[in-house]
RORO-611588 format. One line per field, with one value per atom (N, C-alpha, C): residue number from 1; residue in one letter; atom name; y, z, x. Coordinates in Angstrom, 1 decimal. Each point is the difference from the previous one (the first is absolute). Example, Ala and Ser with C-alpha at 12.3 -4.5 7.8 and 13.67 -1.06 7.14 Angstrom:
RORO-611588
num: 1|1|1|2|2|2
residu: A|A|A|S|S|S
atome: N|CA|C|N|CA|C
north: -5.7|1.2|1.2|1.1|1.1|1.1
up: 7.8|0.0|0.0|-0.7|0.0|0.8
east: 13.2|-0.9|0.9|-0.4|0.9|-0.8
end
This chain:
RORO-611588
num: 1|1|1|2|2|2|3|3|3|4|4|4|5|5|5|6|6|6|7|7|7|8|8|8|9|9|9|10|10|10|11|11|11|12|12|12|13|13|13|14|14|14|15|15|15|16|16|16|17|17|17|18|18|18|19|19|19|20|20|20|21|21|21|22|22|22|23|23|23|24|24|24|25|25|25|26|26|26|27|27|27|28|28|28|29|29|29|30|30|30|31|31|31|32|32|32|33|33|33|34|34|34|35|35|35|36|36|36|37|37|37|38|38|38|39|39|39|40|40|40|41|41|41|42|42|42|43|43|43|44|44|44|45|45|45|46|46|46|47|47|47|48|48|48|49|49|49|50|50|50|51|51|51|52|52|52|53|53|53|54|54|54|55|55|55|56|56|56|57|57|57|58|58|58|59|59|59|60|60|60|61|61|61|62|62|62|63|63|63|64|64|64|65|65|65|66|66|66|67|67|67|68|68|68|69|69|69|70|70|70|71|71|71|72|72|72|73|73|73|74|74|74|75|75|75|76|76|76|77|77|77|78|78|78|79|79|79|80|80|80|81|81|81|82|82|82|83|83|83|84|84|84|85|85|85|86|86|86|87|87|87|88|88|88|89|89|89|90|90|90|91|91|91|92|92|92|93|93|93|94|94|94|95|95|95|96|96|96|97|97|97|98|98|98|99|99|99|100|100|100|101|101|101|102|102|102|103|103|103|104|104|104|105|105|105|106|106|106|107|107|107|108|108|108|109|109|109|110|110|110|111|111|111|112|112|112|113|113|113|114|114|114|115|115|115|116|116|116|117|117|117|118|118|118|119|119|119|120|120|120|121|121|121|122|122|122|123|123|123|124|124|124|125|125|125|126|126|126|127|127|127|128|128|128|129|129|129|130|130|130|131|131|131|132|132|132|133|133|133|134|134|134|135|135|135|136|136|136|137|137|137|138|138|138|139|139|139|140|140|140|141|141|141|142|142|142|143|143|143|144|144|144|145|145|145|146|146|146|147|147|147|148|148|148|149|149|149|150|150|150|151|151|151|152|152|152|153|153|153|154|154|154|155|155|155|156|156|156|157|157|157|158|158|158|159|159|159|160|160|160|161|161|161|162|162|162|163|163|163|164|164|164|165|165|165|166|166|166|167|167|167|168|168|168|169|169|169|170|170|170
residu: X|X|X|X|X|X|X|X|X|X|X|X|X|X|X|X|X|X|X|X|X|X|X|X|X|X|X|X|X|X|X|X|X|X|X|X|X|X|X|X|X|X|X|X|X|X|X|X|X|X|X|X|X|X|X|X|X|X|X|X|X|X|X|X|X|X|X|X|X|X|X|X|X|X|X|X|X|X|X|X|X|X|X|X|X|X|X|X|X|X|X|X|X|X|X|X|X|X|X|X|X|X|X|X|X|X|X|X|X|X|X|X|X|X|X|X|X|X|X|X|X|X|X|X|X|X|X|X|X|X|X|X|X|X|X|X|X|X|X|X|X|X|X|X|X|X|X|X|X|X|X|X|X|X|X|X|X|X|X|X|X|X|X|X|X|X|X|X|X|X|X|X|X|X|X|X|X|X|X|X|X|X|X|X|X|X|X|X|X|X|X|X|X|X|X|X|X|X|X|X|X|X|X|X|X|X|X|X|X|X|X|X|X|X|X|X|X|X|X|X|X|X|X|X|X|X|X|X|X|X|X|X|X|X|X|X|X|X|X|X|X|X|X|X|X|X|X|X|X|X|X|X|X|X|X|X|X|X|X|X|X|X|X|X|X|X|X|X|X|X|X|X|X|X|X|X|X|X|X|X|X|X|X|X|X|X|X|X|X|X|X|X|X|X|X|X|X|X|X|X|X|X|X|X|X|X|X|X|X|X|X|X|X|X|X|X|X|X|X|X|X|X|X|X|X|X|X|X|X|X|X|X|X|X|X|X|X|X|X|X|X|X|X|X|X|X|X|X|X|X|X|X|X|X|X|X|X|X|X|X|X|X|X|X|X|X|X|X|X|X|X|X|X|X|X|X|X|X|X|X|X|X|X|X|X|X|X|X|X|X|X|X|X|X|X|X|X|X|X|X|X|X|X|X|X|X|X|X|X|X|X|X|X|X|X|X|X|X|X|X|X|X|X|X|X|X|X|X|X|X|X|X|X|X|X|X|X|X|X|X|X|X|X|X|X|X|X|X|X|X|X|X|X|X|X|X|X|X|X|X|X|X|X|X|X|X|X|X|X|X|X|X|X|X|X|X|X|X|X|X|X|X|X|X|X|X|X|X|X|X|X|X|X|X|X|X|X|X|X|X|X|X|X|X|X|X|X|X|X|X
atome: N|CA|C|N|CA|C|N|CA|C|N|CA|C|N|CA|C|N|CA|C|N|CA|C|N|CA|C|N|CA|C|N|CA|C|N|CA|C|N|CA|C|N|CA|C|N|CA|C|N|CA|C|N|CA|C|N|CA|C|N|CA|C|N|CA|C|N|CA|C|N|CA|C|N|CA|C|N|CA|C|N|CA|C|N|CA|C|N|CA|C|N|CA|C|N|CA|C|N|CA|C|N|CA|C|N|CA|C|N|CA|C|N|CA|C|N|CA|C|N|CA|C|N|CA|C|N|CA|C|N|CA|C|N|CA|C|N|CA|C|N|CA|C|N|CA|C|N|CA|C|N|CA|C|N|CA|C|N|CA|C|N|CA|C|N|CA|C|N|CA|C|N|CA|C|N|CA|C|N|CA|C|N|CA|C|N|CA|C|N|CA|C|N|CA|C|N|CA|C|N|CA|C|N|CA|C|N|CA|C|N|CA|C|N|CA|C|N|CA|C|N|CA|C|N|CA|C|N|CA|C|N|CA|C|N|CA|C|N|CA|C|N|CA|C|N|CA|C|N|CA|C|N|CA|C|N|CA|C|N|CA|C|N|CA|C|N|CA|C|N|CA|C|N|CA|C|N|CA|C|N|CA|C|N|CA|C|N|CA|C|N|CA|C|N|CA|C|N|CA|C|N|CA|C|N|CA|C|N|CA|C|N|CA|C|N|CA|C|N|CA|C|N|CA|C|N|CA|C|N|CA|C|N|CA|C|N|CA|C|N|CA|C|N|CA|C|N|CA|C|N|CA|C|N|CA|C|N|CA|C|N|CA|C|N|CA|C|N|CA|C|N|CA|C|N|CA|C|N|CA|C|N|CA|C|N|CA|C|N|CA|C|N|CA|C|N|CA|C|N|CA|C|N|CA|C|N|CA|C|N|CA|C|N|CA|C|N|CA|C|N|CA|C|N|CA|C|N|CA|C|N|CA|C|N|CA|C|N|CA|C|N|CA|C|N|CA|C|N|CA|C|N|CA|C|N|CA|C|N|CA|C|N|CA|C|N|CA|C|N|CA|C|N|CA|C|N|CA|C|N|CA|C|N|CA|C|N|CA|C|N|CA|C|N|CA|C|N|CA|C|N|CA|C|N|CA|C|N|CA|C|N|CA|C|N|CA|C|N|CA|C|N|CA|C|N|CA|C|N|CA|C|N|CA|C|N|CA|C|N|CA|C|N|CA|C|N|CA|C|N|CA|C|N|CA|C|N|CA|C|N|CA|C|N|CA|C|N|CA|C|N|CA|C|N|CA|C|N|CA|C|N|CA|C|N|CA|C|N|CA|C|N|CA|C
north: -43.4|-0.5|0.7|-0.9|0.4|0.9|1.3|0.6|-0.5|-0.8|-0.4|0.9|0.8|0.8|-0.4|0.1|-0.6|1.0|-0.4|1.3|-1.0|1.0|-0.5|0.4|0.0|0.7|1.2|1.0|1.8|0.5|-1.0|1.1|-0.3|0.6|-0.1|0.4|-0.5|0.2|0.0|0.9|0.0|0.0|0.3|-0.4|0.1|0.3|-0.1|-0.8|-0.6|-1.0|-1.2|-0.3|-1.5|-1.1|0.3|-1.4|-0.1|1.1|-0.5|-0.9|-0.7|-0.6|0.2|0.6|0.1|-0.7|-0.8|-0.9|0.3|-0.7|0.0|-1.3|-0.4|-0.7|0.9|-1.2|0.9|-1.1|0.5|-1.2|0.7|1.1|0.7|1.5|0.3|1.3|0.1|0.7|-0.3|1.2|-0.3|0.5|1.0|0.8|0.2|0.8|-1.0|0.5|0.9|1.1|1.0|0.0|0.4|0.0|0.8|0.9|0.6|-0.7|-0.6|-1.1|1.3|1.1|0.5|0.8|0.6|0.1|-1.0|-1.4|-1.2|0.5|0.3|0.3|-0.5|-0.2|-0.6|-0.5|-0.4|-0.5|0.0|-0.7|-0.6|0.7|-0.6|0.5|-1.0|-0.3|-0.6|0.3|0.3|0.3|-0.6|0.3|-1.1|0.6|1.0|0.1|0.8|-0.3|1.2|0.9|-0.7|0.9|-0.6|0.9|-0.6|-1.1|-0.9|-1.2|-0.2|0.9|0.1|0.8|1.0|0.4|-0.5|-0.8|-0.6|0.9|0.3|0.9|1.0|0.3|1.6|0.8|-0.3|0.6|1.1|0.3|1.2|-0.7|-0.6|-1.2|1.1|0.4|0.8|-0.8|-0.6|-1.1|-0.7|-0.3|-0.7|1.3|1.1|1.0|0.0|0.5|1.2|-1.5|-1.3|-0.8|-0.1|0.3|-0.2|1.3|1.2|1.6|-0.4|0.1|-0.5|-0.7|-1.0|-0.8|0.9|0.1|0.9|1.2|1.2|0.9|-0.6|-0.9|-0.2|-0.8|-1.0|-0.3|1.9|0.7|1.1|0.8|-0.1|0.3|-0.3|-1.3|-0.9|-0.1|1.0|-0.2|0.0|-1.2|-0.4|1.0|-0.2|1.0|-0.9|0.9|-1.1|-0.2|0.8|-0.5|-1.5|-0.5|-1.2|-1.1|0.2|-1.0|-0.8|-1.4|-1.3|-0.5|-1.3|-0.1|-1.9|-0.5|-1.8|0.5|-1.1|0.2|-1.2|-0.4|-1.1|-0.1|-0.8|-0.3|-0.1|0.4|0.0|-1.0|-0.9|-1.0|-0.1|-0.7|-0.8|-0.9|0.6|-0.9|-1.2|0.7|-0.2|-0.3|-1.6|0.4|0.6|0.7|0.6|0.6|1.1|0.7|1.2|0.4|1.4|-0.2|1.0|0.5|1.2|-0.1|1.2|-0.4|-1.5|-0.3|-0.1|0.1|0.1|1.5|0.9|1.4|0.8|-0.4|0.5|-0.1|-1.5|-0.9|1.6|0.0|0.8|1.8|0.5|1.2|0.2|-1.2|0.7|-0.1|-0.9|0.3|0.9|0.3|0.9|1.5|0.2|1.3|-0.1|-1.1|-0.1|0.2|-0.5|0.1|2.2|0.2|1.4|1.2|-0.8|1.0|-0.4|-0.8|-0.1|-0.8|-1.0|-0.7|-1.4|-0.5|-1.1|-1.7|-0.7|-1.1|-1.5|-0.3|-0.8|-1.4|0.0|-1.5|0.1|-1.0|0.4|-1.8|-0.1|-1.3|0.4|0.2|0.8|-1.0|0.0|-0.9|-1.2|-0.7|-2.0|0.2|-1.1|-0.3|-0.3|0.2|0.1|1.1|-0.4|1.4|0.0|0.7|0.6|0.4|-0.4|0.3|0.9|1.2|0.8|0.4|-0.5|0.9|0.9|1.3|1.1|0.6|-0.2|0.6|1.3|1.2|1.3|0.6|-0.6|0.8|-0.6|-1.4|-0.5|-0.7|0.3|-0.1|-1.6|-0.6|-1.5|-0.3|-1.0|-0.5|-1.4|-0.6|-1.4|0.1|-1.0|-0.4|-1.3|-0.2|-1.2|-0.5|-1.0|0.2|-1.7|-0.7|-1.1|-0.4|-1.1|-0.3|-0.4|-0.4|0.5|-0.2|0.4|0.1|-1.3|-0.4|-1.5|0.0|-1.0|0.1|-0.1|1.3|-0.3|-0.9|-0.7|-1.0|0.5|-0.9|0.3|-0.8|0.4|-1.5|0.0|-2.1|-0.4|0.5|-0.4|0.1|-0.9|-0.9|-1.1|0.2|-1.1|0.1|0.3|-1.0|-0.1|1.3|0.9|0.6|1.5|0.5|1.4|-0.2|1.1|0.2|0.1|0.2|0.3|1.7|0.8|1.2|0.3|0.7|0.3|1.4|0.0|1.3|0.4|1.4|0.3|1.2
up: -75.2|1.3|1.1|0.9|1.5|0.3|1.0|1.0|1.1|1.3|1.4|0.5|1.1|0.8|1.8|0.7|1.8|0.7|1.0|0.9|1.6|0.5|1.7|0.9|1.2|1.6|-0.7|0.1|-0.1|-1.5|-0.6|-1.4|-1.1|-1.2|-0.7|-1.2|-1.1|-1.4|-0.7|-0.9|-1.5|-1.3|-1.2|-1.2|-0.8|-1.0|-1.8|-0.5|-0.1|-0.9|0.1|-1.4|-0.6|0.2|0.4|0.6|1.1|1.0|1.4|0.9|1.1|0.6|1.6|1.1|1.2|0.7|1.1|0.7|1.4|1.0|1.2|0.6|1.6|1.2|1.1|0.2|1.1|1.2|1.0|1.2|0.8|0.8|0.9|-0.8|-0.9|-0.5|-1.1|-0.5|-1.0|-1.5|-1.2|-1.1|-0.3|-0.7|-1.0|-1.1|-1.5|-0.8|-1.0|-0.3|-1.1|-0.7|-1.2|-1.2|-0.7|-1.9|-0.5|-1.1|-0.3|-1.0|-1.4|0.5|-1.3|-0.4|0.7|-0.3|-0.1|0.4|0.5|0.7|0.9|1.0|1.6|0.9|0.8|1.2|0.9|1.4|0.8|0.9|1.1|1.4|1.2|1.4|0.6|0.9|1.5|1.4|0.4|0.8|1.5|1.0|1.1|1.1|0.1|1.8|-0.9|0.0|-0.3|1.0|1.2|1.2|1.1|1.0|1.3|0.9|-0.1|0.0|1.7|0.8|1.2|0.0|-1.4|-0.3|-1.5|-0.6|-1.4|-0.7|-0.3|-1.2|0.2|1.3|0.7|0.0|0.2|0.3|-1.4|0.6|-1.2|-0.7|-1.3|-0.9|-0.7|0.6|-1.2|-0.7|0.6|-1.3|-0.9|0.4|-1.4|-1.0|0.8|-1.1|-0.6|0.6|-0.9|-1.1|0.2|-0.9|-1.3|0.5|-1.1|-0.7|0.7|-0.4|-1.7|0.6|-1.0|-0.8|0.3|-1.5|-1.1|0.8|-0.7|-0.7|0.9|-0.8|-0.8|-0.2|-1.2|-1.0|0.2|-1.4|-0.4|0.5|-0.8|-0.4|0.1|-0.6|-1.5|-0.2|-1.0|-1.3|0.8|-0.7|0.5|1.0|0.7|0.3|0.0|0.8|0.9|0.9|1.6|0.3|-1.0|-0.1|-0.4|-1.4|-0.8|1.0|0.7|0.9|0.3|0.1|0.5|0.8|0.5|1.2|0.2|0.3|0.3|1.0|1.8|0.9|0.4|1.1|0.1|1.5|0.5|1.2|0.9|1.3|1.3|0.6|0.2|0.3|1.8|0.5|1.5|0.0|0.0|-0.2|0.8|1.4|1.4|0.7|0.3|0.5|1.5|0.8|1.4|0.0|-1.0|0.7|-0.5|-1.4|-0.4|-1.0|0.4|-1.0|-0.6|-0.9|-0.7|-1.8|-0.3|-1.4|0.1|0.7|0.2|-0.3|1.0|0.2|-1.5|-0.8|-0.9|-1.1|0.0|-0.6|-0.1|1.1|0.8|-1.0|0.2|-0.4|-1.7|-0.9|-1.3|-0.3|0.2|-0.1|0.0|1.6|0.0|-0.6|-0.2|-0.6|-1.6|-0.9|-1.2|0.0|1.0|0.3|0.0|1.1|0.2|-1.3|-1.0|-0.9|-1.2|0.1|-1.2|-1.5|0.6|-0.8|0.1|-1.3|0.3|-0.4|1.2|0.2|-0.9|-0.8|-1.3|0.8|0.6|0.4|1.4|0.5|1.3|0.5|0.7|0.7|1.2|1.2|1.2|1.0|1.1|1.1|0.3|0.4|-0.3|0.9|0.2|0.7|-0.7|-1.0|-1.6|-0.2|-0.3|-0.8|-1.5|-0.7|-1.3|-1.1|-1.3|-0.9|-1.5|0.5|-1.0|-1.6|-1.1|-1.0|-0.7|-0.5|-0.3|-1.3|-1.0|-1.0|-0.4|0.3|0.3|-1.0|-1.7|-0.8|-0.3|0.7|-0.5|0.8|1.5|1.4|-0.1|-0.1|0.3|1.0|0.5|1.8|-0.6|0.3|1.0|1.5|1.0|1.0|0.3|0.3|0.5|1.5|0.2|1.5|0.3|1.1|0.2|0.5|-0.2|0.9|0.9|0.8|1.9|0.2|1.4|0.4|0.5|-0.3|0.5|1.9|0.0|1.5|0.4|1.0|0.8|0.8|-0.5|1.0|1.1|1.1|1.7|-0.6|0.6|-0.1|1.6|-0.5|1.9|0.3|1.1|0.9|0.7|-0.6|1.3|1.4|0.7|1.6|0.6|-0.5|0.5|-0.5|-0.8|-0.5|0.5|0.5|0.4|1.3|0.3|1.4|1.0|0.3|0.9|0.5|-1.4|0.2|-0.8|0.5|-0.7|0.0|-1.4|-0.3|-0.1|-0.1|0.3|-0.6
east: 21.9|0.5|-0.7|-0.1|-1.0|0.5|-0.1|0.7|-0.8|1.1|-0.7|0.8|-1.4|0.5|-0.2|0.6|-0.1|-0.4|-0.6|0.3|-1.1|1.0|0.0|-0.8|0.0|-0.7|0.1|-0.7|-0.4|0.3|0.3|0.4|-1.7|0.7|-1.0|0.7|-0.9|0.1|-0.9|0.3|-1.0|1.0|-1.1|0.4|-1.3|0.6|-0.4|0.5|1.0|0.6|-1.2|0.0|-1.1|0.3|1.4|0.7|0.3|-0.1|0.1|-0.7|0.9|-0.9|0.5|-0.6|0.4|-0.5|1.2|-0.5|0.4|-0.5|0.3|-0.1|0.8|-0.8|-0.8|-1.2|-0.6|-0.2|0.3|-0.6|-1.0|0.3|-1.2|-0.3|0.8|0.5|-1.6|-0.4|-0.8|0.4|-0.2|0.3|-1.4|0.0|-1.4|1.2|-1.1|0.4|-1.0|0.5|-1.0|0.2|-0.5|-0.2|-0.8|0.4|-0.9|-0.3|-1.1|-0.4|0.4|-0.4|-0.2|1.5|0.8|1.3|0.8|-0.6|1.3|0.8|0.1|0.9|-0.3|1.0|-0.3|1.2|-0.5|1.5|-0.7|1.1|-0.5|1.0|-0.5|0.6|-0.1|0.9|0.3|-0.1|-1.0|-0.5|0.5|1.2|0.2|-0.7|-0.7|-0.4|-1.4|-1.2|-0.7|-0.2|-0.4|-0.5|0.5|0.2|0.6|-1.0|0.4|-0.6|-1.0|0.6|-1.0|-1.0|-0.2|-1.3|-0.8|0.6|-0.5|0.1|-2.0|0.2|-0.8|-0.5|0.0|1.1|0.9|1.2|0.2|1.1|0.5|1.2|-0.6|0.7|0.8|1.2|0.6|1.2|0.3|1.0|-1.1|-1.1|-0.8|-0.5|-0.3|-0.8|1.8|0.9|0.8|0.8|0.0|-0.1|-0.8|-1.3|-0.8|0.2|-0.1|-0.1|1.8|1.2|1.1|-0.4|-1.0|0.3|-1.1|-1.1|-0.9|0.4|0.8|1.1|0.4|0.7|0.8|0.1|-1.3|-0.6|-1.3|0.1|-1.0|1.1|1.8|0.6|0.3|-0.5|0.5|-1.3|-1.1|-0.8|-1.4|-0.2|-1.3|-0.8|-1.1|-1.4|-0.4|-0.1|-0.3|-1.4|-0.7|-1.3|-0.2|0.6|0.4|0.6|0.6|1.1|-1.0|0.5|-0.8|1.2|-0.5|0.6|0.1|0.8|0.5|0.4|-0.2|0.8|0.9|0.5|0.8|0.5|0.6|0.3|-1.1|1.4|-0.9|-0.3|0.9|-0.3|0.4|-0.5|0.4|1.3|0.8|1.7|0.2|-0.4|0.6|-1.2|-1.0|-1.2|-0.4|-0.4|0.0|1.3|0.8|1.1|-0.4|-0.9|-0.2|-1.2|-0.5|-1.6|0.1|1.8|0.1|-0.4|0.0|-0.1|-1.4|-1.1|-1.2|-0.4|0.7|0.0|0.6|0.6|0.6|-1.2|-0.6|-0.8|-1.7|0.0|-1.3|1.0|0.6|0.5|-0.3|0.7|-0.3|-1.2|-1.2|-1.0|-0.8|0.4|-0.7|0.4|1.4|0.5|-0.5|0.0|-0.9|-1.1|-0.8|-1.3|0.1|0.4|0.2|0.2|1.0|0.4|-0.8|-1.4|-0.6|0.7|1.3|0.9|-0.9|-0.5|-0.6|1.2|-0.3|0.5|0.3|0.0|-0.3|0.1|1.2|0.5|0.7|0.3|0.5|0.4|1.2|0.5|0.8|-0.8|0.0|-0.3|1.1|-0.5|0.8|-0.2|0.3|1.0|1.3|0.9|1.1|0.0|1.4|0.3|1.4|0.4|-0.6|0.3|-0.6|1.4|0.1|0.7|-0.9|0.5|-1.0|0.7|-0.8|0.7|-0.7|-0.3|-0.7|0.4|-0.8|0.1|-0.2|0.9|-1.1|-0.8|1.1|-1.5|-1.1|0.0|-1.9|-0.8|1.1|-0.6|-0.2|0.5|0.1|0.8|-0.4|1.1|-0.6|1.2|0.3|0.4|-0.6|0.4|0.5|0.8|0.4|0.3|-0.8|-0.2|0.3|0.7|0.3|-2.0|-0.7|-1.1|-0.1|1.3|-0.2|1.6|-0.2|1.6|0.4|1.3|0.2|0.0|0.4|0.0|0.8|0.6|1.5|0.2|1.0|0.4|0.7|-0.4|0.9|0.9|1.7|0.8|-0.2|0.1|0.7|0.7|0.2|1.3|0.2|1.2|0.1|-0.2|-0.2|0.0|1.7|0.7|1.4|0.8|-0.3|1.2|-0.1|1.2|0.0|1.0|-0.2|1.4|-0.6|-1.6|-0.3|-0.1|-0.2|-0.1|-1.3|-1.0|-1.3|-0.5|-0.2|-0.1|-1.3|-0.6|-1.5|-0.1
end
């Protein structure tokens, strides 16, 4: 029997179990999941703000490093050599189009923090205007994504001409 494990905005998980599977949603938030091919061990993180979004990824991203830094600690509890760790990313998407360039900005952060820590990238589904349904296998580093292929289109309702009191709101 499967063990499915969840996890949300800021948290994070790992595992050894052969039968786990951690999933998440992501809309602007982005995941990266690690993995030690050669221990089988492995988890993932939820990443909601990497960096403060009026400086991108100049800035001093300390909710994305000390994200990454936790999950890293504690898959090398379980086992892992951080030398070994590979890497699947996710999210980051544009939710909301013209209101925030943080799923962009998030999108721009793990890369380059992988890029930085010498953790090489295998796969990655970063960007777009969907949310994302992630599921992560941590001991053999497999992911599905599940992603709608575009967002439907919000409907305006009418509004009759005749109906109302004659009070308008703004």
């Amino acid at each position: 029997m499967s063990k499915r494990l969840f996890i949300t905005q800021g948290e994070h998980c790992v595992s050894a179990d052969a039968t786990a599977t951690i999933s998440t949603i992501l809309g602007s938030c982005v995941a990266c999941c690690l993995w030690d091919p050669i221990a089988k061990v492995g988890g993932m993180n939820h990443i909601l703000l990497a960096a403060n979004p009026s400086r991108l990824i100049h800035a001093n991203n300390m909710s994305g490093v000390n994200a990454m830094e936790l999950l890293i600690n504690d898959l090398l509890k379980i086992g892992a050599m951080r030398n070994r760790l590979l890497a699947k990313a996710f999210g980051g998407a544009r939710m909301i189009a013209g209101l925030s360039d943080i799923g962009p900005a998030n999108c721009a952060f793990i890369q380059q923090y992988l890029e930085s820590e010498a953790i090489e990238c295998l796969a990655k589904s970063l960007g777009g205007e969907t949310a994302r349904q992630v599921e992560f296998i941590p001991s053999t580093g497999a992911a599905r994504v599940k992603a709608p292929q575009s967002r439907p289109a919000e409907p305006v309702p009418a509004v009759p001409a005749n109906v109302g009191n004659g009070l308008e709101l703004f």
